[in-house]
Every structure is written in C-alpha cells, then in structure tokens.
C-alpha positions, 0 to 999 in steps of 0.5 A, a space after each residue: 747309573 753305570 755301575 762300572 763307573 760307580 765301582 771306579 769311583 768307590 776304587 778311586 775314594 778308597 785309594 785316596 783313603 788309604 793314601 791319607 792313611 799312609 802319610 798321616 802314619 808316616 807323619 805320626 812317626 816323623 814328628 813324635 805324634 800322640 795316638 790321640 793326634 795321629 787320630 786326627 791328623 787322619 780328619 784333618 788330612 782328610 779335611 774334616 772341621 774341628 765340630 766333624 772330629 768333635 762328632 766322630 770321636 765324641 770330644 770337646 771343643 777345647 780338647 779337639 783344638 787343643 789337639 789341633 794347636 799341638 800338631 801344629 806346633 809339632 810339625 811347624 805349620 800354622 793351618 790345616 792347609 800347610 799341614 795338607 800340603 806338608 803331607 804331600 
C-alpha cells in the first residue's frame, strides 16, 4: 500500500484515541466517576462490549456490568449509545 495513507490513517486512529480520552476524563470529572469506571468509560466511548472489557482488565462479568449499570446511573443514560452521544 501507500505508505502516506497508511501514516494518515494511524495519525487519524490516534486522534480519535485521544479525543475519547479527553471526553472520558472530562465526563469522569462532570459526573463524580471512580478510576475503576473512568477505566471503562474509555472502553465504552471506544465501543468496546462488556466480555472485551472483561478480557482487558481481567474482570468478571458481574463486576464489569456492575460498573456499567453505575455510570449509567451517574450520568443518566440508559445505554452505551446515549453515553456516546452524551459525550460528543
């Protein structure tokens, strides 16, 4: 391939990485989140599913959905869509 487009796409990726950083942080701040939940708030900015957070920070299920349910409760959205869009 062309190796300017792929160092465009990896420039575009890395944006968009830090941009989910950002607004998981400021959301973190906004809504009184633990570490723990602003941990995966990133996953789930990032559209990660719960057994993908599981795996990457070697949680249970009922740990990870526990998590889940209370930043849904803190910011007031009832799925992982809202919570995108809430952050945008």
């Amino acid at each position: 391939g062309n190796p300017e487009r792929a160092d465009e796409a990896r420039s575009s990726r890395e944006s968009c990485a830090i941009e989910i950083v950002d607004r998981a942080r400021m959301m973190a701040e906004r809504y009184a989140l633990t570490k723990r939940e602003h941990e995966i708030l990133v996953f789930l900015l990032e559209g990660r599913s719960h057994p993908y957070i599981r795996d990457a920070l070697y949680l249970s299920r009922s740990t990870v959905d526990t998590h889940v349910r209370h930043i849904y409760r803190k910011t007031n959205v009832n799925s992982k869509q809202e919570l995108i869009d809430l952050s945008k």
